[in-house]
VEXMARRO-306829 format. One line per field, with one value per residue (C-alpha): residue number from 1; residue in one letter; x, y, z. Coordinates in nm, 2 decimals, always signed. Each point is the difference from the previous one (the first is absolute). Last residue first. Layout:
BEGIN
num: NUM / ...
residuo: A / ...
east: X / ...
north: Y / ...
up: Z / ...
//
This chain:
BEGIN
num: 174 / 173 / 172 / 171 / 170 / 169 / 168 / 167 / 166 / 165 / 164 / 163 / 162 / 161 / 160 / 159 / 158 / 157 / 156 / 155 / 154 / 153 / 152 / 151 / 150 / 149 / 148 / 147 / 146 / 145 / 144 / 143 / 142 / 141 / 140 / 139 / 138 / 137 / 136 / 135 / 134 / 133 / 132 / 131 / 130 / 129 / 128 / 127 / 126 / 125 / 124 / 123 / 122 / 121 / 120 / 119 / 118 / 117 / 116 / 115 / 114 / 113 / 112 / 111 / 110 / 109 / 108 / 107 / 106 / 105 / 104 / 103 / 102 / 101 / 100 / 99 / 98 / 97 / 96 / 95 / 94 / 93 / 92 / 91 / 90 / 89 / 88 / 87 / 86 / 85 / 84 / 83 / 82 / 81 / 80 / 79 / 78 / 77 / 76 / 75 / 74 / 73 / 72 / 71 / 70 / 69 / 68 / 67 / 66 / 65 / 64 / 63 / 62 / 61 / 60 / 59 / 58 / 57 / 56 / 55 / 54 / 53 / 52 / 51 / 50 / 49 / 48 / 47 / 46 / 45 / 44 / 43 / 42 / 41 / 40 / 39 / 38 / 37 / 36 / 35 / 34 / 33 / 32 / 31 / 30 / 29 / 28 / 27 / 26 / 25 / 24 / 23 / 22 / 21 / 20 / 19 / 18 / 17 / 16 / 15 / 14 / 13 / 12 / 11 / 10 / 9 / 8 / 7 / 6 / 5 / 4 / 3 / 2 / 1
residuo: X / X / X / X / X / X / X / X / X / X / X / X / X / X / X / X / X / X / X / X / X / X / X / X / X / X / X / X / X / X / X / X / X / X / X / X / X / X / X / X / X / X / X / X / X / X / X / X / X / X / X / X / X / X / X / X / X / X / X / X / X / X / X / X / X / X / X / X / X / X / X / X / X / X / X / X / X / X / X / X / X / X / X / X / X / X / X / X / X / X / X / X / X / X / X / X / X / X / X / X / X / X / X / X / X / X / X / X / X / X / X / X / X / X / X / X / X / X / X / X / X / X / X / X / X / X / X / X / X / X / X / X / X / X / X / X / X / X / X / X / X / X / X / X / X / X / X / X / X / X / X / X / X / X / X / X / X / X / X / X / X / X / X / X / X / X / X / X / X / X / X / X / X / X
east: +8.55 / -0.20 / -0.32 / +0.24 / +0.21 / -0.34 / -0.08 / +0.31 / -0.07 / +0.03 / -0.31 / -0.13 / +0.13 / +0.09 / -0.42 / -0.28 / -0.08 / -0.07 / -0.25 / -0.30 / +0.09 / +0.04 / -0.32 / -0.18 / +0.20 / -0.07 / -0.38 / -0.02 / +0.18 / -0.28 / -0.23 / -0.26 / -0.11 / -0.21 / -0.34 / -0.18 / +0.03 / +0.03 / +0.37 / -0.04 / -0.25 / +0.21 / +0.28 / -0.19 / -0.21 / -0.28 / -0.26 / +0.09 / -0.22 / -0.24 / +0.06 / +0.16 / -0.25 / +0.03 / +0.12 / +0.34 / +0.08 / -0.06 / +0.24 / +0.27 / -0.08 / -0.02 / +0.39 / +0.15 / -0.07 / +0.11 / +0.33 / +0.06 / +0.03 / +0.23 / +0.20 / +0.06 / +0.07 / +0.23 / +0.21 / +0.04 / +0.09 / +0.26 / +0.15 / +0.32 / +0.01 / +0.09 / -0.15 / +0.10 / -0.05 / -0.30 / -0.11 / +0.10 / -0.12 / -0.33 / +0.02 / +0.03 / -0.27 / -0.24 / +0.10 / -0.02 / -0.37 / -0.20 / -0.17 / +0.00 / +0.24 / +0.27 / +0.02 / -0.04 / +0.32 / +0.16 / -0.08 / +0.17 / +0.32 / +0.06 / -0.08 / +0.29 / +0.21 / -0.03 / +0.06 / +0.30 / +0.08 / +0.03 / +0.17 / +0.26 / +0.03 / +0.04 / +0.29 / +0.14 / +0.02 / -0.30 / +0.15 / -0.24 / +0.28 / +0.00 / -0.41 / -0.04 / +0.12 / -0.16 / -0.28 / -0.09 / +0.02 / -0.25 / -0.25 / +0.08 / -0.06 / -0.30 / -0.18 / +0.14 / -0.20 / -0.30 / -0.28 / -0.33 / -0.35 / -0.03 / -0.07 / +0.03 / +0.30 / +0.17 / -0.07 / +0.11 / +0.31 / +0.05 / -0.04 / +0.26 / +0.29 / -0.04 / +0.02 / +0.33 / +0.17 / -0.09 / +0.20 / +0.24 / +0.09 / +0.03 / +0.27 / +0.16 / +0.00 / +0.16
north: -5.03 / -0.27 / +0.09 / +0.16 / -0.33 / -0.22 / +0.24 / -0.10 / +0.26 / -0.12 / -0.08 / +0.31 / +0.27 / -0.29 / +0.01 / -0.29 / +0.25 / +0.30 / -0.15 / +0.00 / +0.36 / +0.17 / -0.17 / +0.14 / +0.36 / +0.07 / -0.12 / +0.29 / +0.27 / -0.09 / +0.27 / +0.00 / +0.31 / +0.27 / +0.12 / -0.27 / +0.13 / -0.29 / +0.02 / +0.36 / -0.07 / -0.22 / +0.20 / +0.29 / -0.21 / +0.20 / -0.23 / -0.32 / -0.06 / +0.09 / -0.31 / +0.12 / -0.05 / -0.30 / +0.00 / +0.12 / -0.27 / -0.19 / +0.18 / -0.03 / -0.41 / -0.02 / +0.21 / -0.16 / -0.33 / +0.14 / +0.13 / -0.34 / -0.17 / +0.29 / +0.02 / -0.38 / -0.03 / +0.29 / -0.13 / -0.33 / +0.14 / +0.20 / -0.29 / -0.04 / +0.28 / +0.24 / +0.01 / +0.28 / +0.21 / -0.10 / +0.12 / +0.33 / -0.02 / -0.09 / +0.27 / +0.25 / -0.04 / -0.02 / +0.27 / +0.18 / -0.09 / -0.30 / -0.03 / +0.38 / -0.10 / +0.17 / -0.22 / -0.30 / +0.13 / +0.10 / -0.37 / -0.14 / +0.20 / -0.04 / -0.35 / -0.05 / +0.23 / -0.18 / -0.31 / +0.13 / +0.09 / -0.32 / -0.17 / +0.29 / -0.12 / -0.37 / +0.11 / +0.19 / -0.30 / -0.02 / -0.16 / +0.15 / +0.28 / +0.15 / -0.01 / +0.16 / +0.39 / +0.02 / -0.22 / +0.21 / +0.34 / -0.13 / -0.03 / +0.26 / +0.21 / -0.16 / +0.03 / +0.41 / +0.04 / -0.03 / -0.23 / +0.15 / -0.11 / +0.16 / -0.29 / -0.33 / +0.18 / +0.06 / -0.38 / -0.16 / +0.19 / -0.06 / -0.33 / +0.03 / +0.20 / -0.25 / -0.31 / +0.14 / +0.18 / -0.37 / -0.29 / +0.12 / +0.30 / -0.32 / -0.14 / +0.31 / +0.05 / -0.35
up: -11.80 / +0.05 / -0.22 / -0.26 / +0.01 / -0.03 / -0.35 / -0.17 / -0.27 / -0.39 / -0.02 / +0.07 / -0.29 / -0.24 / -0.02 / +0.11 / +0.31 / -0.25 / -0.22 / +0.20 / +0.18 / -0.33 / -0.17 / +0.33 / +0.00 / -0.40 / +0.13 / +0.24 / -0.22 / -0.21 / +0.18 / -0.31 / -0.13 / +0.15 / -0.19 / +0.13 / +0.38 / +0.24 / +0.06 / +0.03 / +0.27 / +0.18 / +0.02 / +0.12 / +0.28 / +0.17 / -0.20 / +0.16 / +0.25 / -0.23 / -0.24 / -0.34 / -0.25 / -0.21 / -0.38 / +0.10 / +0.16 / -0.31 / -0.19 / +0.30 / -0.01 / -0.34 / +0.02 / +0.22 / -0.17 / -0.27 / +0.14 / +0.23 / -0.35 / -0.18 / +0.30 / +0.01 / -0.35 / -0.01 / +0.29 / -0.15 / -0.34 / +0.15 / +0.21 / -0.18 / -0.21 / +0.32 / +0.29 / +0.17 / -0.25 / -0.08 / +0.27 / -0.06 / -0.33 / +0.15 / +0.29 / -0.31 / -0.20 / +0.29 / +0.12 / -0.35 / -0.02 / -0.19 / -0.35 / -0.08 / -0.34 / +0.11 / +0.31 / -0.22 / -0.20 / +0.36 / +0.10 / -0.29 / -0.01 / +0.39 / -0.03 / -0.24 / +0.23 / +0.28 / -0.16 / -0.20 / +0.33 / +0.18 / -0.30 / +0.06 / +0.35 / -0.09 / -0.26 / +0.32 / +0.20 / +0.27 / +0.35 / +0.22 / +0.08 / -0.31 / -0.04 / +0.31 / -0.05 / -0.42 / +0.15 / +0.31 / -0.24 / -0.23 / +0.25 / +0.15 / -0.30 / -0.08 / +0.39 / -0.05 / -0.31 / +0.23 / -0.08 / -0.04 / +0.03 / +0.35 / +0.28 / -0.27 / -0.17 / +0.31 / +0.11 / -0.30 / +0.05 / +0.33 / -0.02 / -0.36 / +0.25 / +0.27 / -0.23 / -0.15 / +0.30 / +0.24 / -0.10 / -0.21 / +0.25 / +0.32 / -0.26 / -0.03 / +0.35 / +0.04
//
C-alpha cells in the first residue's frame, strides 16, 4: 500500500514542483533529478517491472539524457531541463516516450508564444515588486521549460504501468 500511495503521488509531486521551481527561479535543482531517479530505481521492483523492463527504462533515460545534453550543449535549453527529461524518461520508458515528447513539445510552444508575448507588454504596476515575475519578463532570460516537461509529464503519467496497475478503491478503503 505505501508503495502504491508512492506511485501515485513522488512522480507528479516531484515534476509540480519542478515546473514550479523553474517558473519562480529558472532553475531546477539537481536534487528533483536525483529523486526522481531514485523513486524509480526503489519502486520499479515492487510495481511489478522485470529487470528487462527496467533496462528498457534506462535506455530511455539515457537516450534522452544523450539528446538533451547535445541540445544543452548547443544553448538551446539548460542542464535542468536536460535532466528532469531523462528523468522522466526514465520512468516511462520506450513505451510512452513518444507520447511524453509530443506533449511537452506542444505545451513548450505554446509556453513559449505566450512567454514571448508576455514579454511584449509591460508588467502592470501592481506587479512591478515581483522578482520572479520580472525575470520571467526580461528578454534576456530563457524559457522556464521545466513547466511544460511537468505538463506533458502529468498528461502521460495516469495512462502509465505506474497507475494502472493500483487498485485505487482499496487505497481509498484502506
Amino acid at each position: 500500500m505505501i508503495a502504491d500511495l508512492l506511485r501515485i503521488s513522488l512522480f507528479p509531486a516531484l515534476m509540480a514542483f519542478a515546473a514550479v521551481s523553474d517558473m519562480l527561479t529558472m532553475t531546477i535543482s539537481n536534487r528533483v533529478s536525483l529523486l526522481l531517479i531514485a523513486g524509480f530505481v526503489l519502486l520499479a521492483p515492487f510495481s511489478g517491472f522485470s529487470a528487462y523492463d527496467i533496462l528498457a527504462h534506462l535506455g530511455a533515460g539515457a537516450t534522452v539524457l544523450a539528446v538533451a545534453f547535445t541540445c544543452f550543449a548547443m544553448g538551446w535549453i539548460g542542464g535542468g531541463d536536460a535532466k528532469v527529461a531523462a528523468a522522466a524518461a526514465l520512468w516511462f520508458g520506450f513505451e510512452h516516450l513518444l507520447d511524453y515528447l509530443l506533449y511537452t513539445s506542444l505545451f513548450g510552444g505554446a509556453l513559449t508564444l505566450f512567454i514571448l508575448t508576455f514579454r511584449q507588454w509591460p508588467v502592470p504596476y501592481p506587479l512591478v515588486g515581483q522578482s520572479w515575475l520580472l525575470r520571467l519578463h526580461d528578454r534576456e532570460t530563457g524559457i522556464p521549460y521545466g513547466i511544460a516537461l511537468a505538463t506533458g509529464a502529468l498528461m502521460i503519467y495516469p495512462q502509465t504501468e505506474w497507475i494502472r496497475g493500483i487498485d485505487l478503491a482499496r487505497l481509498a478503503l484502506g
